[in-house]
C-alpha positions as CSV (number, residue, x, y, z in Angstrom):
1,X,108.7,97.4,111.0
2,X,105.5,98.3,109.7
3,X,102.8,99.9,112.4
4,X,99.0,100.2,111.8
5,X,96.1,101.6,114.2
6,X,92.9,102.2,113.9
7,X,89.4,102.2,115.4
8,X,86.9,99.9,115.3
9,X,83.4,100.5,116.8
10,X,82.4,103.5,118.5
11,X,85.8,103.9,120.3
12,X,87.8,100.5,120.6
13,X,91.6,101.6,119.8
14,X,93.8,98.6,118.3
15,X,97.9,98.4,116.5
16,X,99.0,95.3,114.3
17,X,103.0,95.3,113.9
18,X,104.3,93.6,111.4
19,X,108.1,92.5,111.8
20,X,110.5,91.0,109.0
21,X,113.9,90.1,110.2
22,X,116.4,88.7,107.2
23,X,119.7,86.8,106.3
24,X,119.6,87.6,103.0
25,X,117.4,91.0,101.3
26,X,118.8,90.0,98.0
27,X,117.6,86.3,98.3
28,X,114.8,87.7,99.7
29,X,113.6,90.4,96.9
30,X,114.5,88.0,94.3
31,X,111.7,85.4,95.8
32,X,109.3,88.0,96.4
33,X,110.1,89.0,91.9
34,X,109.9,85.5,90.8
35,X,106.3,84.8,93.1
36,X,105.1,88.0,91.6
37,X,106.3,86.6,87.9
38,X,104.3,83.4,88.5
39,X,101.3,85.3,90.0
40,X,101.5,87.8,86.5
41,X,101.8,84.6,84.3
42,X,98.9,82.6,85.8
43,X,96.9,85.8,85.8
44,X,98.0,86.6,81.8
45,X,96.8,82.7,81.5
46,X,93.2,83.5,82.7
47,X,92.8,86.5,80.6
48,X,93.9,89.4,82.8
49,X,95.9,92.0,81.4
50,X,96.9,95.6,82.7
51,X,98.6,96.9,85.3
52,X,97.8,95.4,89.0
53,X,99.2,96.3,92.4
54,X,100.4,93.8,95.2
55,X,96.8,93.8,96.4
56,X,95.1,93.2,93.6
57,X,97.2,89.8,93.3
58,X,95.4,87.2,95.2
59,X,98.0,85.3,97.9
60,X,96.9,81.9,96.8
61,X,98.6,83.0,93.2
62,X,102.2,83.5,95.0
63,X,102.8,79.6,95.5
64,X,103.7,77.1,93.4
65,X,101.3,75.0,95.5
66,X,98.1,74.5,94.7
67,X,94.9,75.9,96.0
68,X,94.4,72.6,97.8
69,X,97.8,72.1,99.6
70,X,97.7,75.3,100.7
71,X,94.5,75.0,102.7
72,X,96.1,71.7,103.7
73,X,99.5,72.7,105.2
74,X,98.2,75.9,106.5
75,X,94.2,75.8,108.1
């Protein structure tokens, strides 16, 4: 579980949980490696080198769908 308040406003109090329940962490970690890989190698292929954290990688880079099946399948 991962828990996060904060305040927004002069004094409006709010928590976002974030839950991740799994059959497999090995399956799962290996996914999360290769989507990272991809993301690295179509970053590397539009010029960016250097070291990058998870949030520097946009989401959109993590699928092997495009740009336009994502916004297809999931707005």
């Amino acid at each position: 579980f991962v828990i996060r308040s904060g305040v927004t406003g002069k004094d409006r109090k709010h928590v976002i949980e974030f839950s991740l329940k799994l059959d497999s962490n090995p399956e799962f970690t290996g996914n999360v490696l290769v989507a990272y890989a991809r993301a690295a190698h179509r970053m590397n292929g539009e010029g960016q080198t250097g070291a990058k954290t998870v949030f520097d990688v946009p989401a959109s880079y993590l699928s092997h769908r495009s740009p336009e099946e994502l916004r297809r399948e999931y707005l």
